[in-house]
ZASE-390764 format. One line per field, with one value per residue (C-alpha): residue number from 1; residue in three letters; x, y, z. Coordinates in steps of 0.2 Angstrom, whole numbers. Each point is the difference from the previous one (the first is absolute). Example, Ala and Ser with C-alpha at 12.3 -4.5 7.8 and 13.67 -1.06 7.14 Angstrom:
<nodes>
i: c(1	2)
aa: c(Ala	Ser)
x: c(62	6)
y: c(-22	17)
z: c(39	-3)
</nodes>
This chain:
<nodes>
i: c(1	2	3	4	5	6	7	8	9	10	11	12	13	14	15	16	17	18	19	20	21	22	23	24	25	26	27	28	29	30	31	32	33	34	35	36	37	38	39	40	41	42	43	44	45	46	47	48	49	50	51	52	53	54	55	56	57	58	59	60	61	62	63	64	65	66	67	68	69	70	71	72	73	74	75	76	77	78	79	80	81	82	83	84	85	86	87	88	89	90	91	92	93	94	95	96	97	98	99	100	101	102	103	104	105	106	107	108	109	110	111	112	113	114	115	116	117	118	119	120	121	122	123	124	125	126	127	128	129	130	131	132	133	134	135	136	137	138	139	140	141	142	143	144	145	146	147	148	149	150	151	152	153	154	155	156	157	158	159	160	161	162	163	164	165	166	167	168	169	170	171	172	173	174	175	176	177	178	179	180	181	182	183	184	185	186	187	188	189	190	191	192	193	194	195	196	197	198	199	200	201	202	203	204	205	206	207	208	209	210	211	212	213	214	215	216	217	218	219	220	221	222	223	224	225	226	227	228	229	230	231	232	233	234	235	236	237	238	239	240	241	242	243	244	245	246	247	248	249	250	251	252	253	254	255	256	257	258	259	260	261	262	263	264	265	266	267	268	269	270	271	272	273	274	275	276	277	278	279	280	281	282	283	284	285	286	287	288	289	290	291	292	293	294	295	296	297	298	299	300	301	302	303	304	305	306	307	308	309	310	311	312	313	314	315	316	317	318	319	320	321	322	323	324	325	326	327	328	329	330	331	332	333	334	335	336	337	338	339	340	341	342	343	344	345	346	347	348	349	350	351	352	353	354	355	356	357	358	359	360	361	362	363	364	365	366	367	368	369	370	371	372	373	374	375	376	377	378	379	380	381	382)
aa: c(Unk	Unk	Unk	Unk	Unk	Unk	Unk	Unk	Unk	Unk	Unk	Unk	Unk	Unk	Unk	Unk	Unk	Unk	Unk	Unk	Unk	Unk	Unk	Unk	Unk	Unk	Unk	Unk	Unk	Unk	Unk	Unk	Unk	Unk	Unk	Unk	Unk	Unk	Unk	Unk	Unk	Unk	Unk	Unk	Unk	Unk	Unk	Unk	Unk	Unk	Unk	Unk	Unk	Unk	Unk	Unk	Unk	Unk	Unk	Unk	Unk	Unk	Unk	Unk	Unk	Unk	Unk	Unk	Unk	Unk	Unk	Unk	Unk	Unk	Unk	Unk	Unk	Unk	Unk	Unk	Unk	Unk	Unk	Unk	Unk	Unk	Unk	Unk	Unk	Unk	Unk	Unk	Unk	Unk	Unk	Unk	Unk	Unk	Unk	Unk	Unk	Unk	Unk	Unk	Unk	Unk	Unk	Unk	Unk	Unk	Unk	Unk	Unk	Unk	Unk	Unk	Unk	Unk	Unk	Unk	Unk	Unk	Unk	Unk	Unk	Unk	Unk	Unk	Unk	Unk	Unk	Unk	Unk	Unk	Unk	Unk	Unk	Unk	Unk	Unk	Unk	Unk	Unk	Unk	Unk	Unk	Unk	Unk	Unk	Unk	Unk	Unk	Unk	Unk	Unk	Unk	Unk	Unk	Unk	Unk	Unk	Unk	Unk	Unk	Unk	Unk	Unk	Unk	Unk	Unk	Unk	Unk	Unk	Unk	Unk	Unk	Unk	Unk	Unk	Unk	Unk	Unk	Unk	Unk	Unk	Unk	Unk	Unk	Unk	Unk	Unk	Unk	Unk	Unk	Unk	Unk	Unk	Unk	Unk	Unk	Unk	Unk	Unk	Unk	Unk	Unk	Unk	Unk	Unk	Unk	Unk	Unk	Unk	Unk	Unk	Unk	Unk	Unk	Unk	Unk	Unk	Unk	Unk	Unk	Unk	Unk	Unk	Unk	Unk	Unk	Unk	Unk	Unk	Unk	Unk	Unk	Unk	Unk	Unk	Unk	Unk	Unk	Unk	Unk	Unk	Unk	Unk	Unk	Unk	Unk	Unk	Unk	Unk	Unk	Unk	Unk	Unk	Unk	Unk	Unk	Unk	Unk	Unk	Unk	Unk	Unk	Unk	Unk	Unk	Unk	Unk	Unk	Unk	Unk	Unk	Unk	Unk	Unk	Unk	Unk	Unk	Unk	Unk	Unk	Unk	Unk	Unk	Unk	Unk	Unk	Unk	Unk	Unk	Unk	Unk	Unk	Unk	Unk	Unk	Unk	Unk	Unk	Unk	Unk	Unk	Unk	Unk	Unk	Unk	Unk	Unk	Unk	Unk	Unk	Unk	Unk	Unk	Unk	Unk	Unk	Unk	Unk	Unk	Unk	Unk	Unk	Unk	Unk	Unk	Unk	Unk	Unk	Unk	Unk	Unk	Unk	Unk	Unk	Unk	Unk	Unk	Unk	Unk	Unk	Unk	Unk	Unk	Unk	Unk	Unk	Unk	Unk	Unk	Unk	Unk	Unk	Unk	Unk	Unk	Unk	Unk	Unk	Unk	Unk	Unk	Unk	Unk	Unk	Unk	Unk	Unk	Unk	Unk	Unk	Unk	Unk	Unk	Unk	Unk	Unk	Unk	Unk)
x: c(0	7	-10	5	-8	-3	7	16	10	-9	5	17	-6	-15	6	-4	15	1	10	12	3	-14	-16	-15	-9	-12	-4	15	2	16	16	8	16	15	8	18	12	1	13	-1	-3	12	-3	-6	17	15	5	12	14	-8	14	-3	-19	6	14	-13	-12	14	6	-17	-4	16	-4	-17	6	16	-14	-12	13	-5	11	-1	-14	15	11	-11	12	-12	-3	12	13	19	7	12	16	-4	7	18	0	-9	11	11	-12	-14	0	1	-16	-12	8	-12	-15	3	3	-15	-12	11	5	20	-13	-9	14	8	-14	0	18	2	-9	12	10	11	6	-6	-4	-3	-7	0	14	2	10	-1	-13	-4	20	0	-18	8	1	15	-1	-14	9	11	3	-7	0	-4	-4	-7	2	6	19	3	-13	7	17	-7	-10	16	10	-14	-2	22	-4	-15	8	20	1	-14	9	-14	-8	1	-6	-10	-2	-14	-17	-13	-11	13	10	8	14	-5	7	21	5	3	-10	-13	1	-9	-17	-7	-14	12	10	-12	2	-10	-5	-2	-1	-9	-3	-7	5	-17	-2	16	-2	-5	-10	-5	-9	12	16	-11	-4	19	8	-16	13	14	-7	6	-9	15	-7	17	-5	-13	-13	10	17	-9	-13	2	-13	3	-1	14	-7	-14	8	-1	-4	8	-10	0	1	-8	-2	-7	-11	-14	-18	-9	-19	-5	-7	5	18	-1	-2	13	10	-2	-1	18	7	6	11	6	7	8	10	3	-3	-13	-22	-5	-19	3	-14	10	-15	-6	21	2	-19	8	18	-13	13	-9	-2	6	-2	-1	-4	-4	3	-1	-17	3	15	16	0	8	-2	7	-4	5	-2	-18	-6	3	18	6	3	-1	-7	14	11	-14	-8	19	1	-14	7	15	-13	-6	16	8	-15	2	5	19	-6	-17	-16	-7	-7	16	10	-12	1	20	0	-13	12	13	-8	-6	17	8	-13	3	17	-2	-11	14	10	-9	-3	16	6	-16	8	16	-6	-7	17	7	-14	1	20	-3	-12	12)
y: c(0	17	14	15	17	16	11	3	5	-16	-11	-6	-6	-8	-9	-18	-9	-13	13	1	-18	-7	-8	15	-4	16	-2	-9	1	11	-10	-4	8	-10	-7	3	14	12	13	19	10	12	16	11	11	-5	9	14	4	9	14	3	6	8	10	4	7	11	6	4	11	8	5	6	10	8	7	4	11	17	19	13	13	13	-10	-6	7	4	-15	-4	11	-3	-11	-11	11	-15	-13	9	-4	-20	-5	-11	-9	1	-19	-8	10	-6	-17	-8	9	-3	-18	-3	9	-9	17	-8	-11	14	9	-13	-4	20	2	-17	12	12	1	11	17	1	12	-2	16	0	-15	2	-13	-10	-12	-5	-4	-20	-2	7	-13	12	-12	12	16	11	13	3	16	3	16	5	17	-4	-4	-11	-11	-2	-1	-17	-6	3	-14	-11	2	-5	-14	-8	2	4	-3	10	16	10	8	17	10	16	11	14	2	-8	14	10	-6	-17	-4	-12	-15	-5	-3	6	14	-3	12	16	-10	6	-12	-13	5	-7	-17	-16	-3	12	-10	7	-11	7	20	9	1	10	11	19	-1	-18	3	12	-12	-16	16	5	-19	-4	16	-10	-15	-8	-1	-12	-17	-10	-13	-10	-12	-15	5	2	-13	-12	4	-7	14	14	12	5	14	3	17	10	-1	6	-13	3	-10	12	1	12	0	-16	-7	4	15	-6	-6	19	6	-8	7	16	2	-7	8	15	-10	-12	13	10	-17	-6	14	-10	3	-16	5	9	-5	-8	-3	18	7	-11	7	17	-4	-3	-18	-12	-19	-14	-14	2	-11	2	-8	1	7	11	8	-6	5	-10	10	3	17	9	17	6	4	17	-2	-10	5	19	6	-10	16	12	-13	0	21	-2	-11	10	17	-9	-4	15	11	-12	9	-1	-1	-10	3	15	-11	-9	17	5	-18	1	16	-2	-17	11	11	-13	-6	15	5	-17	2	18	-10	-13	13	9	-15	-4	16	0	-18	10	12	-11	-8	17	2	-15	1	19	-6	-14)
z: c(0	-5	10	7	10	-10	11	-4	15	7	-15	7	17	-8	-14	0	10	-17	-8	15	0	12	-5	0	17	2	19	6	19	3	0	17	5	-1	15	-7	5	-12	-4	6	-16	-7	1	-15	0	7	17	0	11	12	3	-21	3	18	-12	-14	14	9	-18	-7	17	-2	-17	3	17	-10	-13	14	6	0	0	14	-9	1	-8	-16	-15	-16	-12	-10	6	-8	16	-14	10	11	-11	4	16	0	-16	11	7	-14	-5	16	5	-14	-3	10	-4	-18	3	10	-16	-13	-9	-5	-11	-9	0	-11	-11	-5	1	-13	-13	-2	-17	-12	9	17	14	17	8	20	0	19	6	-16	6	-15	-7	1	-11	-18	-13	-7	-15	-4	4	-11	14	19	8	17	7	18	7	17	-2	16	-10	-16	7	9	-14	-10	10	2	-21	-1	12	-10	-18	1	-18	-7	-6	-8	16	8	15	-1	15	-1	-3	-12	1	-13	-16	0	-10	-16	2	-2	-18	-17	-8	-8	-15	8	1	19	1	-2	14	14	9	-5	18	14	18	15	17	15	-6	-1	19	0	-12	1	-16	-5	-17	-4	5	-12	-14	0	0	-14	-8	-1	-9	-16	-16	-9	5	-3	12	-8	6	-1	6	16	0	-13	-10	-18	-11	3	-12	15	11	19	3	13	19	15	13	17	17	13	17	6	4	1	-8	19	9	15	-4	-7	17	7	-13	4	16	-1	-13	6	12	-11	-16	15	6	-16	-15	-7	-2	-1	-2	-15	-14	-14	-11	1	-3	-16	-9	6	-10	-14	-6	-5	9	-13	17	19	15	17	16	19	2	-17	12	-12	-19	-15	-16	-18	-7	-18	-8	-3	-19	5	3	-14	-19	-5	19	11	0	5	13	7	0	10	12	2	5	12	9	-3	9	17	12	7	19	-1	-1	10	15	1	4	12	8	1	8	13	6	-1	12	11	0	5	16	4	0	12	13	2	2	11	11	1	5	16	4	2	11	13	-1	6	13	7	3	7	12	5)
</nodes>
């Protein structure tokens, strides 16, 4: 007999027992239960250390309380105020402080899977300590230039490059700004051709929380692109036709605000703290400074809660043939009207810690001199 219920999230349990091997009793009394021992089940996932879930606890606490942290109301600087001096001073101990951060979210991996793309004549903009040196596949490199504008940086990701790749000789070290002209890229000349003077890949990792001007920093490195495509699509990936060009990219791993309101929040209720420790705004809007660079997005992925960003971006239609050199004079306006000191609030900002600083100096001062003075009395009434 072949019968079964219609229901069918009932089906399975009343499906005649001949299918399962038994003859089909309808009301069979229930079986009895066997007499023999039986073995204790396994459990449905495999128990953990117990000090690996107490660690994941204590770091995840740590985290949320370190971005719970909040500023002194008097000491909040304005947003996005220019704290990148900072690097300066935290250059020596730069790596050892993020090493494990950036091993607990995996960023060595994303940065190597971004970092693998890169090909032709390439620039890396906000170098820093040259995190990034041991991911090049320099058999797809011509030149590499790395340029930060803090020199204790670059000095250090200048001997971390030697040490990763001694024998690679076509490799230099810019100190200054990318918010101004960059040098083209080492070589021979190119018979006058401008746009040809550009780099074929322009790296960026972890740079627009640092920087004074984001969209203007992505417009200005966008500048300084390449239109000579010499790498092609198979010297770097293996594709089978050569003829098909890889155009010139800019390649960008960054970190900021999240999918979240609420991881927002926390964001920036600690940010002030946080770019004044270490020079960096870490809940700046990434999405919001690439629309106002106006390049466009050829891929981009995010992870973390939406917090870390992987993208690829180009030149807009507007900046490429006949229109690249005035989109670039525009550019250039734009940075050469920035003011030298800041922006307005930030002056003010500067000058009302300065003031602070020095009546707090005068009241140390003056209790000091009071503490001296009882001294005095008490050995004259001695």
């Amino acid at each position: 007999m072949d019968r079964k219920y219609s229901l069918p999230h009932t089906s399975r349990f009343f499906e005649p027992t001949a299918r399962r091997g038994r003859p089909y009793l309808p009301f069979a009394p229930a079986a009895k239960a066997s007499t023999k021992a039986t073995t204790k089940a396994e459990p449905a996932f495999p128990r953990r250390h117990p000090w690996l879930t107490g660690g994941t606890v204590l770091y995840a606490a740590f985290v949320y309380f370190s971005i719970w942290r909040r500023t002194p109301p008097e000491d909040v600087a304005p947003q996005d105020f220019d704290f990148s001096f900072r690097y300066n001073a935290t250059a020596g101990t730069f790596d050892q402080d993020v090493d494990s951060i950036e091993w607990f979210y995996g960023i060595p991996k994303l940065r190597k899977k971004l970092i693998q793309k890169a090909h032709g004549n390439v620039l890396e903009a906000a170098a820093g300590t040259g995190r990034n040196s041991e991911f090049y596949n320099l058999n797809h490199i011509s030149t590499i230039s790395l340029q930060d504008q803090s020199k204790e940086m670059i000095d250090i990701a200048k001997a971390k490059w030697w040490e990763t790749h001694p024998e690679y000789e076509h490799c230099r070290f810019i100190t200054g700004s990318a918010l101004g002209a960059l040098p083209p890229p080492p070589g021979e000349s190119r018979e006058g051709r401008p746009e040809d003077e550009g780099y074929d890949t322009i790296v960026a990792t972890m740079s627009l929380c640092s920087t004074l001007e984001p969209s203007l920093f992505l417009r200005n490195l966008a500048g300084h692109l390449s239109y000579r495509n010499v790498a092609t699509q198979a010297s770097v990936t293996g594709a089978p036709d050569p003829r098909e060009p890889l155009p010139a990219r800019i390649l960008l791993l960054e970190h900021g605000r999240s999918y979240f309101s609420w991881i927002n929040r926390l964001l920036d209720n600690s940010a002030p703290a946080h770019a004044m420790q270490h020079g960096c705004w870490r809940n700046r809007d990434i999405g919001q400074i690439i629309e106002d660079s106006g390049l466009e997005i050829i891929s981009s992925q995010r992870k973390h809660l939406g917090t870390t960003w992987s993208l690829e971006l180009g030149l807009p239609a507007e900046a490429k043939g006949e229109k690249r050199q005035q989109w670039l004079e525009d550019t250039r306006q734009k940075i050469a009207v920035l003011p030298a000191g800041g922006k307005q609030e930030h002056v003010q900002w500067i000058e009302r810690i300065k003031e602070r600083g020095e009546a707090d100096r005068r009241s140390e001062e003056l209790a000091v001199w009071r503490t001296e003075q009882r001294e005095k009395m008490k050995k004259r009434d001695q």
